[in-house]
C-alpha positions, -999 to 999 in steps of 0.1 A, spaced: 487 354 -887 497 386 -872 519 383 -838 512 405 -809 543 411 -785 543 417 -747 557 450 -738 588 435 -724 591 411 -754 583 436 -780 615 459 -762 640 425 -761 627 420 -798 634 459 -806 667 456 -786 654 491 -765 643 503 -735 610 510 -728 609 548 -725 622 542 -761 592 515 -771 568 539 -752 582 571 -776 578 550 -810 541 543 -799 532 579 -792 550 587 -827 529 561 -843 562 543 -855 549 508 -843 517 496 -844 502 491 -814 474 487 -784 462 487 -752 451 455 -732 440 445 -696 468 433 -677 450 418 -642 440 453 -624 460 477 -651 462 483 -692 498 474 -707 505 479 -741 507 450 -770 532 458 -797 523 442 -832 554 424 -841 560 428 -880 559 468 -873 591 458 -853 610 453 -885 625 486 -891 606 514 -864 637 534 -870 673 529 -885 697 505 -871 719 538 -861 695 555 -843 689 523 -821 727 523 -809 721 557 -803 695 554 -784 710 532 -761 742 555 -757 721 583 -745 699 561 -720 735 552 -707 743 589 -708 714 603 -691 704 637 -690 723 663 -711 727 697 -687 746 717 -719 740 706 -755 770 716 -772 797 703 -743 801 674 -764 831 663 -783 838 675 -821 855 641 -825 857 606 -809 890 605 -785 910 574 -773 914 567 -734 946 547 -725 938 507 -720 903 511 -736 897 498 -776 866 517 -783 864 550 -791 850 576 -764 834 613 -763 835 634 -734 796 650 -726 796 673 -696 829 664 -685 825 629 -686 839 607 -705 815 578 -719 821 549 -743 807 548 -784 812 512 -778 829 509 -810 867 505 -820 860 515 -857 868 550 -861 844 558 -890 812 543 -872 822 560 -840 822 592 -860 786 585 -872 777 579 -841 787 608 -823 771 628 -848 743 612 -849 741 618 -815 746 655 -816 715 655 -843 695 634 -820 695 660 -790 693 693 -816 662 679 -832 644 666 -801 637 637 -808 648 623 -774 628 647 -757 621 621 -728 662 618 -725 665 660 -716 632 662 -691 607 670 -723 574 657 -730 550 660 -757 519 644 -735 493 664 -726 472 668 -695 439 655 -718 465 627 -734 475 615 -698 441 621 -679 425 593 -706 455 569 -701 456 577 -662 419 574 -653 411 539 -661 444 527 -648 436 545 -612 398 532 -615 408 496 -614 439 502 -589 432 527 -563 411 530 -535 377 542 -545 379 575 -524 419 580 -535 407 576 -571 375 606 -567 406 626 -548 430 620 -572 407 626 -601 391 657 -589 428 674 -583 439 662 -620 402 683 -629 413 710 -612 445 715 -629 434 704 -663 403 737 -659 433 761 -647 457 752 -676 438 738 -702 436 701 -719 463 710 -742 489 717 -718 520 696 -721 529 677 -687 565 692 -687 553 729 -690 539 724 -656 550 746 -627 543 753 -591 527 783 -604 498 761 -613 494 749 -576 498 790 -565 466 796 -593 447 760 -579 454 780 -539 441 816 -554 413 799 -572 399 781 -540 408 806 -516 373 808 -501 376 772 -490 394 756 -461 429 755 -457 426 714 -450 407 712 -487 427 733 -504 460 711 -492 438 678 -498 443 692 -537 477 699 -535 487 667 -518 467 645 -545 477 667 -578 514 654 -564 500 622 -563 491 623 -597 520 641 -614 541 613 -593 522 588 -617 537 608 -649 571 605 -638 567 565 -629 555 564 -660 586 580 -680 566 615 -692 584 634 -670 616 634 -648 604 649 -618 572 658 -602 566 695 -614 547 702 -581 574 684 -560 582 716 -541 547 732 -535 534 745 -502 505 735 -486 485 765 -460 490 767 -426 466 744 -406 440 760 -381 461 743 -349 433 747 -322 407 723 -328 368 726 -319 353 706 -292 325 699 -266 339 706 -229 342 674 -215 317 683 -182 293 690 -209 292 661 -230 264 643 -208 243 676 -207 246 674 -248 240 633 -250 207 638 -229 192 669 -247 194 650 -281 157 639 -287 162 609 -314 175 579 -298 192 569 -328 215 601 -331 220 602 -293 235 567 -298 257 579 -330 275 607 -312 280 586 -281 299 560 -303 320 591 -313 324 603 -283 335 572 -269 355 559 -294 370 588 -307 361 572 -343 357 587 -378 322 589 -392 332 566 -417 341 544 -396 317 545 -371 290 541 -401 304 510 -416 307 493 -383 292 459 -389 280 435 -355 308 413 -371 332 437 -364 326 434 -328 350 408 -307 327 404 -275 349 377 -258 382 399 -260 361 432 -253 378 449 -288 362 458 -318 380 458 -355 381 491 -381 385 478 -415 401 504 -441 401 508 -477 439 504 -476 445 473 -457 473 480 -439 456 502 -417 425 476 -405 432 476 -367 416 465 -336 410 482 -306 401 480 -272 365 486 -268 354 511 -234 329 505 -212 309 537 -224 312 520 -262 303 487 -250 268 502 -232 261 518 -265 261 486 -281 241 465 -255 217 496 -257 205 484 -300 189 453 -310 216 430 -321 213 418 -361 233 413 -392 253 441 -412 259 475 -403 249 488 -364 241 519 -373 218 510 -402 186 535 -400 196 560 -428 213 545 -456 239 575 -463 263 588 -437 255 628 -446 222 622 -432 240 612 -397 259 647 -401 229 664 -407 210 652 -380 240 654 -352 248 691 -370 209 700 -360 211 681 -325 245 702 -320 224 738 -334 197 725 -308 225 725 -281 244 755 -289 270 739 -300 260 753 -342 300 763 -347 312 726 -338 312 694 -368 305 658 -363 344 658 -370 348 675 -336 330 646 -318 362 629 -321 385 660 -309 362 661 -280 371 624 -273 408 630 -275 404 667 -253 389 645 -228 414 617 -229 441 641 -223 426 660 -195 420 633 -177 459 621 -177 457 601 -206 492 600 -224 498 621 -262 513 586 -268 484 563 -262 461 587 -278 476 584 -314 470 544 -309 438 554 -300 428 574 -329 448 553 -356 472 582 -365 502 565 -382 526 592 -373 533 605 -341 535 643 -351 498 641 -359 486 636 -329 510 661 -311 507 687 -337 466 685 -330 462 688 -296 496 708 -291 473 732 -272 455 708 -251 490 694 -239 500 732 -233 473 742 -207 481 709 -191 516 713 -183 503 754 -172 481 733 -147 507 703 -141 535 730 -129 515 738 -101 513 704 -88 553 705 -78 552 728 -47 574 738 -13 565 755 18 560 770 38 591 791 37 600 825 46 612 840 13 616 880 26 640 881 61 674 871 69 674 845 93 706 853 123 
């Protein structure tokens, strides 16, 4: 009856790491295959191909140069194993260091060292020296189904459309370690005619992705570790805070008129004011609760009075408030035709929530209690954002410290 082996089982059973296990499976030197393992796919290694995947030798090997680590100059190795005071095995110097055979016969340390040498000419640790034979088309089969059943659905279409992105500008074939930030400079020329906030979205996510390659042993660093994202448009679109009543009133469908006063009053997301459910509302301690995709950002906050009249304004039911279209681009459609009607066509629906944090400001409220506000996890968001909005104020707040009167122009006898 044939066995199948656990990953970690098949590598105790192999006595090797399991980059090394990993590297015999691409080489088709075990048998082997792919299996759920709760949310992800592990491998299962068929354990009569264990018997002899390669020679006893190249297994000690192996194991030296995982020990060893990377090689920065092939040939600064020693011709010949060399004796260290107080030590019985033999030893080889590589690099300038000096590492153990972890044998005290002199003939086996020989073979090994040379076995060694032949190991790192030929390539056949590839993985060991930063090189990888996998693909972009080889990693995006293994990598979507893992990311599928693991990520966040909207992190996964990110992720996946980035990996697209680099896979049409280099090609299926590619190799993951012939990767350069030369790729990400193409992905910025390519999409040049886009926003600078979607053009970074890609960079940040092909990172994400490439960071999966080097978790995974294909590569030792992230190839696009070092790449640049655009400079952001600071100054940030809004509707002038003695205006926003004039705006709320002129909007003819009740139903929109009551979306963009939850964003206004909130200072919420679209997404999140669309998936607001009445069970998300905490009457009792006046707060209502934003749940996330990633869990550890699901917060409650305080809930204005503004918000609250919004709500008492709608029928009270079951599921989502704002329930009347069924996909939340038809919201932004409607509020983007309400804002045209207004003469507000060069704002977004996005800038409902600006407006919210403009008007917080000007009215005294503090760049700290703001980022609470909004949910930013990082303080440098929020003052990065509205850097400009905090600038006028301290051009208005100077003014506020004054003297006088005093005669400035005569000498006084």
């Amino acid at each position: 009856m044939e066995r199948w082996l656990k990953m970690g089982a098949a590598c105790e059973a192999a006595n090797c790491h399991r980059d090394t296990m990993l590297k015999w499976i691409d080489g088709g030197h075990v048998v082997a295959k792919q299996r759920l393992a709760g949310k992800r796919k592990d491998w299962i290694i068929l354990e009569s191909s264990l018997s002899s995947p390669v020679s006893e030798l190249d297994i000690e090997v192996l194991a030296l140069i995982e020990k060893a680590g990377p090689m920065v100059d092939v040939m600064a190795i020693s011709k010949k194993p060399c004796k260290v005071s107080g030590k019985s095995s033999y030893y080889y110097k590589l690099d300038k260091r000096r590492l153990s055979l972890g044998t005290a016969d002199y003939s086996k340390a020989c073979r090994r060292l040379n076995r060694l040498k032949d190991a790192y000419f030929k390539g056949k640790l590839d993985h060991i020296i930063g090189e990888c034979s996998k693909t972009l088309g080889e990693f995006k089969k293994e990598y979507e189904p893992m990311a599928e059943d693991t990520q966040p659905h909207k992190t996964f279409k990110a992720n996946m459309l980035a990996l697209n992105k680099i896979i049409a500008i280099e090609g299926e074939s590619q190799r993951l370690d012939r990767l350069t930030i030369k790729t990400i400079d193409e992905l910025k020329r390519r999409n040049r005619k886009l926003k600078p906030n979607s053009i970074n979205n890609y960079i940040r996510h092909s990172k994400a992705v490439m960071k999966k390659a080097v978790e995974w042993g294909y590569l030792k660093a992230n190839p696009f570790r070092g790449a640049s994202e655009l400079p952001k448009n600071k100054r940030v679109g809004f509707v002038d805070p003695g205006k926003v009543t004039e705006f709320l009133n002129a909007i003819k469908d009740v139903d929109v008129r009551r979306f963009v006063a939850a964003c206004l009053t909130t200072g919420r997301r679209r997404s999140e004011i669309f998936r607001l459910t009445w069970d998300d509302i905490l009457w009792d301690a006046n707060k209502y609760f934003i749940a996330q995709e990633k869990r550890h950002l699901n917060r409650t906050y305080p809930m204005s009075a503004s918000f609250r009249a919004v709500l008492n304004s709608m029928k009270k039911s079951r599921g989502r408030i704002f329930n009347r279209w069924a996909h939340a681009d038809t919201y932004t459609h409607k509020v983007k035709e309400a804002m045209r009607a207004a003469g507000l066509g060069h704002l977004r629906l996005h800038d409902l929530r600006h407006s919210f944090a403009v008007d917080f400001l000007e009215k005294g409220g503090s760049i700290k209690a703001l980022q609470e506000l909004l949910g930013h996890d990082e303080f440098k968001t929020t003052s990065d954002t509205y850097a400009h909005v905090t600038e006028d104020h301290l051009a208005e707040a100077v003014n506020l410290v004054k003297i006088g009167p005093v005669d400035l122009f005569s000498h006084k006898k």
